[in-house]
DOGUZA-699479 format. One line per field, with one value per atom (N, C-alpha, C, O): atom name; x, y, z; residue in three letters; chain. Coordinates in steps of 0.2 Angstrom, whole numbers, plus 5000, padded with zeros to 4 digits. Example, Ala and Ser with C-alpha at 12.3 -4.5 7.8 and 13.67 -1.06 7.14 Angstrom:
REM DOGUZA-699479
atom c(N,CA,C,O,N,CA,C,O)
px c(5066,5062,5066,5071,5064,5068,5064,5067)
py c(4972,4978,4984,4983,4989,4995,5000,5006)
pz c(5039,5039,5039,5042,5035,5036,5039,5040)
res c(ALA,ALA,ALA,ALA,SER,SER,SER,SER)
chain c(A,A,A,A,A,A,A,A)
This chain:
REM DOGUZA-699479
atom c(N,CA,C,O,N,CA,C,O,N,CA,C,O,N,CA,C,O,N,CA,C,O,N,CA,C,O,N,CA,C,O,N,CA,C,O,N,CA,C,O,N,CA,C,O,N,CA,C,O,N,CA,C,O,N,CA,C,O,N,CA,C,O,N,CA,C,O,N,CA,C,O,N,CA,C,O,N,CA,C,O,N,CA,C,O,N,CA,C,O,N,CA,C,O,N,CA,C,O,N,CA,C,O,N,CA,C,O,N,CA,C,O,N,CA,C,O,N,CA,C,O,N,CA,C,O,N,CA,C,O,N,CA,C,O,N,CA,C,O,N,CA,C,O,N,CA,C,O,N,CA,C,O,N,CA,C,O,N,CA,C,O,N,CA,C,O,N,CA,C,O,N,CA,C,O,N,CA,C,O,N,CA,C,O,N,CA,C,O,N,CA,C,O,N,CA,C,O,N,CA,C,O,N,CA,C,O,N,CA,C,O,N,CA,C,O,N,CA,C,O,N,CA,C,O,N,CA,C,O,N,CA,C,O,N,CA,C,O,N,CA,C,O,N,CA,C,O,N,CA,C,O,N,CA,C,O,N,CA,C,O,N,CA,C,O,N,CA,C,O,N,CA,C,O,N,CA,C,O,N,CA,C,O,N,CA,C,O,N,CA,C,O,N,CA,C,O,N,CA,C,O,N,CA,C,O,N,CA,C,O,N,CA,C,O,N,CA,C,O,N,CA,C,O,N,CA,C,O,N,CA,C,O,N,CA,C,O,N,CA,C,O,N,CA,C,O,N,CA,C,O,N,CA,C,O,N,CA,C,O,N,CA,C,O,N,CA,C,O,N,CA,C,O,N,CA,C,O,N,CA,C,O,N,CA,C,O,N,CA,C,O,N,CA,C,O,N,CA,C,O,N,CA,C,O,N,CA,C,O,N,CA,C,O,N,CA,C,O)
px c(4640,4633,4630,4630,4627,4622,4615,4611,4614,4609,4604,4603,4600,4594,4589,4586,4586,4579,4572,4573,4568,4564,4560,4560,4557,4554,4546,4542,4545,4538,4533,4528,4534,4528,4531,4536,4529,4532,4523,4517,4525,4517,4522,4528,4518,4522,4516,4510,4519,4516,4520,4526,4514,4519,4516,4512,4521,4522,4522,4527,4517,4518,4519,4516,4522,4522,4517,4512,4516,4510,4509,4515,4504,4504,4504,4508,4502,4501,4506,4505,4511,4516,4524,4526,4526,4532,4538,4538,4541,4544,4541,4544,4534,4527,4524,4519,4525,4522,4516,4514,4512,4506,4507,4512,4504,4505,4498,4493,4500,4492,4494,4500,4489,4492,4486,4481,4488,4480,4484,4488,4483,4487,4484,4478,4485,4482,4480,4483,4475,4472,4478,4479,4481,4485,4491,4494,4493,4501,4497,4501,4493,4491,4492,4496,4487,4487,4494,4494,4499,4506,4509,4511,4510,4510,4508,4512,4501,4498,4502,4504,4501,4504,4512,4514,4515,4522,4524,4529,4516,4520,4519,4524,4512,4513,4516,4515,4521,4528,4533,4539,4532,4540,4537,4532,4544,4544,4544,4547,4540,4538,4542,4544,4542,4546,4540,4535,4543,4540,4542,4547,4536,4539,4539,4539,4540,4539,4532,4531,4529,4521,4520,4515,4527,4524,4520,4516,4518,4516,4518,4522,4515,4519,4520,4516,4525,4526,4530,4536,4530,4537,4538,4535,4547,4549,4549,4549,4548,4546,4553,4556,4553,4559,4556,4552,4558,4557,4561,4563,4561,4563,4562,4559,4564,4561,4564,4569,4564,4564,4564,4558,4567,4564,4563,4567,4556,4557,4554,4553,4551,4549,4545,4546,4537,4534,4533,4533,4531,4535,4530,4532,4522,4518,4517,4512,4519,4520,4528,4530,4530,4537,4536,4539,4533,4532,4536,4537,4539,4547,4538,4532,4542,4537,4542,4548,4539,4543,4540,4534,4544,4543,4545,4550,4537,4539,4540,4536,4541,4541,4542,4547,4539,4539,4539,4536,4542,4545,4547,4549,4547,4551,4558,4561,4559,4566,4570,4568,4576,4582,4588,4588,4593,4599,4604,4605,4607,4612,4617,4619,4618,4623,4632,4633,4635,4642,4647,4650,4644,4646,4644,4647,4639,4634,4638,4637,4643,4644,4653,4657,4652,4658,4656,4660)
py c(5015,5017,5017,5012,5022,5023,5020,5021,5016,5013,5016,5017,5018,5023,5021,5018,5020,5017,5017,5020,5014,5016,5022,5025,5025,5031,5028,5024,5033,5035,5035,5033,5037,5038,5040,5043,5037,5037,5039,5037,5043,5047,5046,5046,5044,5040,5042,5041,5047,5051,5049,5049,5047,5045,5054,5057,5054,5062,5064,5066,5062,5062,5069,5074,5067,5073,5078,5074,5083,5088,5087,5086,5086,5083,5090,5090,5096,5102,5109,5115,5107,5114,5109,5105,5110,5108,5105,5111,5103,5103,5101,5100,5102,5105,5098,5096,5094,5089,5091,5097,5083,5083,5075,5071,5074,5069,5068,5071,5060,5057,5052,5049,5050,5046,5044,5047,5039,5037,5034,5029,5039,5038,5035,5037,5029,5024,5030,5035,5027,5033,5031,5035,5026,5024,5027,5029,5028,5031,5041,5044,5043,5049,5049,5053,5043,5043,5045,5049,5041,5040,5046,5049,5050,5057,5062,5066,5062,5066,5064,5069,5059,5057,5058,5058,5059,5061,5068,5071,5071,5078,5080,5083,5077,5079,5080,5083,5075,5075,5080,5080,5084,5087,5094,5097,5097,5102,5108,5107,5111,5115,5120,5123,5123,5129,5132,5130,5142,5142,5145,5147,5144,5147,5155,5160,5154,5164,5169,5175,5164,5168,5168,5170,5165,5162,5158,5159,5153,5147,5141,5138,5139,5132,5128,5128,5125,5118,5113,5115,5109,5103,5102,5102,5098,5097,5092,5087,5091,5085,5086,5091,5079,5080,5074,5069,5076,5070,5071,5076,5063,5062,5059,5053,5062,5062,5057,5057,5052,5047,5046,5044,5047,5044,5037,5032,5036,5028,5027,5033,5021,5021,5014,5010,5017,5012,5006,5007,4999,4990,4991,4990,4993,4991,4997,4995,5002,5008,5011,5013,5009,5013,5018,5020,5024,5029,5032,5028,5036,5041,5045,5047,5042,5047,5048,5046,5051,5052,5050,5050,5046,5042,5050,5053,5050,5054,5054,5059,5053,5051,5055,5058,5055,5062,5057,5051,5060,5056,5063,5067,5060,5064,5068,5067,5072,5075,5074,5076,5071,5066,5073,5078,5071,5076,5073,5067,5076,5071,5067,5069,5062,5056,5059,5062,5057,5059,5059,5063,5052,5047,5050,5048,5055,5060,5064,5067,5066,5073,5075,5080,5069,5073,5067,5068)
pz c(4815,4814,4821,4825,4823,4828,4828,4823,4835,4835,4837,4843,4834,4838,4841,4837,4847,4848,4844,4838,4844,4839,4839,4845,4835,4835,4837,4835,4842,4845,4841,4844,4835,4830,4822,4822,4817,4812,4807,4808,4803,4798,4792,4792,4788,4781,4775,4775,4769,4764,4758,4757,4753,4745,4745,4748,4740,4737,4730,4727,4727,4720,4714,4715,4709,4705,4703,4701,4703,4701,4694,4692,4689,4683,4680,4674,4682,4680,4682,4680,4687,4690,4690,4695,4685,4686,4693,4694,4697,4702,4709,4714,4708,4713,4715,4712,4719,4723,4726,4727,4727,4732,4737,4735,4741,4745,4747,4747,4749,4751,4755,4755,4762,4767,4770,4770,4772,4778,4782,4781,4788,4794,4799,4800,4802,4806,4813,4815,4816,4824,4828,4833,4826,4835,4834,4839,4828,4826,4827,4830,4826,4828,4836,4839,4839,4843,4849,4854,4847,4849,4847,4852,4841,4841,4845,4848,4847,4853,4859,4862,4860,4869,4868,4873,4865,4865,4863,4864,4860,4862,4868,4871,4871,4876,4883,4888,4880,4886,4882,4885,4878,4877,4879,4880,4878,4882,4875,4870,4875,4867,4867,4873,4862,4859,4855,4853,4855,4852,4844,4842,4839,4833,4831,4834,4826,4825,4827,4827,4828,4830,4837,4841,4839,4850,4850,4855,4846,4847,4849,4846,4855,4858,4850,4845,4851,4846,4847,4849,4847,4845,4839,4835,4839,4833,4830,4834,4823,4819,4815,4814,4812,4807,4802,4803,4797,4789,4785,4782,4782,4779,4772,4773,4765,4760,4758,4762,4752,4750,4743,4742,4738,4730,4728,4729,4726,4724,4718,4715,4715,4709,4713,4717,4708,4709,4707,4701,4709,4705,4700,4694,4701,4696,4690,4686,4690,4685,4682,4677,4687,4686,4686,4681,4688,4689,4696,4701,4695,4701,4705,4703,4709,4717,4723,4722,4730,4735,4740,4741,4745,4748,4756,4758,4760,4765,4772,4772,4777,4784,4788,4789,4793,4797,4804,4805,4809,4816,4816,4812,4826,4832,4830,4824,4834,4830,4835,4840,4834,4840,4839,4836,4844,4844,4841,4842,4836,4832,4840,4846,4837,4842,4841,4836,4844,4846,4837,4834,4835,4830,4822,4817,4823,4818,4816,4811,4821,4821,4814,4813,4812,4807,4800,4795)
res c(UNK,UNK,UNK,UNK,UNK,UNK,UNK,UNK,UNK,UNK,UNK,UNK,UNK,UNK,UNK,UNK,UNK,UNK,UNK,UNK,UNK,UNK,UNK,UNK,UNK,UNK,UNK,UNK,UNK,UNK,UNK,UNK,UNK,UNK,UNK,UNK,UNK,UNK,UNK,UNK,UNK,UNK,UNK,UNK,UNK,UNK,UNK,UNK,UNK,UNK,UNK,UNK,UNK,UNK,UNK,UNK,UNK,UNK,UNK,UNK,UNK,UNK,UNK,UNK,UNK,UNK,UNK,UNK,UNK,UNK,UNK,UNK,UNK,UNK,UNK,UNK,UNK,UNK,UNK,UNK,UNK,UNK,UNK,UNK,UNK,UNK,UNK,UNK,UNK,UNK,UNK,UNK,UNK,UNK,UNK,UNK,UNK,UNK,UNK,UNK,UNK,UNK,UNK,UNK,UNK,UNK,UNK,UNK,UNK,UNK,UNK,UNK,UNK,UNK,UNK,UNK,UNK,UNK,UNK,UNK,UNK,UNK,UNK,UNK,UNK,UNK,UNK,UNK,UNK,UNK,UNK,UNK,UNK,UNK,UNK,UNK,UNK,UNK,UNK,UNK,UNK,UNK,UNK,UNK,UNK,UNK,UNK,UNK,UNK,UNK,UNK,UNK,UNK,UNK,UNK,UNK,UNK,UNK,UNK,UNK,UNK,UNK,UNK,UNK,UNK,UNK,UNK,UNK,UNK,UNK,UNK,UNK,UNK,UNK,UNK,UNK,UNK,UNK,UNK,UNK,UNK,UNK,UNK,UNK,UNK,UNK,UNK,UNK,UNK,UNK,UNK,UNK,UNK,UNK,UNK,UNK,UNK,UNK,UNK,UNK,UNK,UNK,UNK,UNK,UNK,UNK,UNK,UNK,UNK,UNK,UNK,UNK,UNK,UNK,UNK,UNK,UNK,UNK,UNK,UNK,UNK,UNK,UNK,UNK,UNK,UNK,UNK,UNK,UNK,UNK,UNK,UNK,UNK,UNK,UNK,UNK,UNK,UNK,UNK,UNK,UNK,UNK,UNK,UNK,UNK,UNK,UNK,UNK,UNK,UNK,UNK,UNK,UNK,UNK,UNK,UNK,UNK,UNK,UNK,UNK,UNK,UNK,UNK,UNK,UNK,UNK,UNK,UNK,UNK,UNK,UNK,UNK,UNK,UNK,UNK,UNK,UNK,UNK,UNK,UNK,UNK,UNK,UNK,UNK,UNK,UNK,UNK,UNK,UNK,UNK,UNK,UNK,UNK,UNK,UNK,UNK,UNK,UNK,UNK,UNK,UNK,UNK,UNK,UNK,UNK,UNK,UNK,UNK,UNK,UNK,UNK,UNK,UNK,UNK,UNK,UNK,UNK,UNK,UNK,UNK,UNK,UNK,UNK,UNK,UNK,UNK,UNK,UNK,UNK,UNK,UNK,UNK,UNK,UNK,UNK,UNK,UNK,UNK,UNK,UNK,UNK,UNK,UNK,UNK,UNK,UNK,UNK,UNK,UNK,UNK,UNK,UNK,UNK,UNK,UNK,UNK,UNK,UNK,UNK,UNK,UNK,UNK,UNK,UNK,UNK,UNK,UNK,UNK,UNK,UNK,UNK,UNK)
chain c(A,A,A,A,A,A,A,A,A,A,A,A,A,A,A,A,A,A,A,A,A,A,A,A,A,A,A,A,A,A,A,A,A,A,A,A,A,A,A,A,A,A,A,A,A,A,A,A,A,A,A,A,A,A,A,A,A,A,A,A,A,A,A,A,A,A,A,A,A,A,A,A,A,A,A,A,A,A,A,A,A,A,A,A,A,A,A,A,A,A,A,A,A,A,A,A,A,A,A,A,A,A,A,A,A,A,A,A,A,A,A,A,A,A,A,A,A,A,A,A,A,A,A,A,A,A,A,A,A,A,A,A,A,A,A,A,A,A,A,A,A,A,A,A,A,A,A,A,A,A,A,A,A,A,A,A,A,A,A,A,A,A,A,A,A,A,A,A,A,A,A,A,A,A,A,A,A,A,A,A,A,A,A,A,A,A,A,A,A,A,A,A,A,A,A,A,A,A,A,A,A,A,A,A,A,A,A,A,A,A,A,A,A,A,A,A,A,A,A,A,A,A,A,A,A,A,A,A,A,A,A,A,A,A,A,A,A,A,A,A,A,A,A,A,A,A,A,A,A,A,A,A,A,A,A,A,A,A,A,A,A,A,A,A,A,A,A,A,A,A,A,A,A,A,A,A,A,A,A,A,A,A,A,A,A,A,A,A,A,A,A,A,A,A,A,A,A,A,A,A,A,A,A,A,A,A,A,A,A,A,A,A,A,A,A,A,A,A,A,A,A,A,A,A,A,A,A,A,A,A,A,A,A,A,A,A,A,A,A,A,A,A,A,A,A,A,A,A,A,A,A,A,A,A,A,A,A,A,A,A,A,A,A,A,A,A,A,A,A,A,A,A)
């Protein structure tokens, strides 16, 4: 297993079912200032790409999650958005 450092910033979203469109999620987060904060200062060291419009960007990667919750037992998605790493030597098969 690869040990990764920690991620520079981590944005954490429940994702819950749409009550009214089948398949169709919505997400709610309250994102602390200093984890934005730490997002901001880390883009601003990477070296940007651009997207299909020629806009500078960096990449984000996440990671979706199914859980159920303890006090409803209601199925939601667990969402997580962090840095995007290079797969490791060990990743690769």
């Amino acid at each position: 297993m690869v040990d990764y450092p920690k991620n520079e910033f981590t944005l954490w979203f429940n994702c819950m079912p749409d009550q009214k469109k089948d398949g169709h999620y919505w997400a709610a987060a309250e994102i602390p200032v200093d984890e934005l904060e730490k997002l901001y200062n880390w883009a601003l060291k990477q070296d940007p790409v651009q997207n299909q419009r020629g806009e500078a960007c960096v990449k984000l990667r996440a990671n979706l999650m199914p859980r159920t919750a303890e006090s409803s037992g209601r199925e939601y998605l667990k969402l997580a958005i962090s840095e995007q790493r290079p797969k490791a030597e060990t990743d690769l098969f």
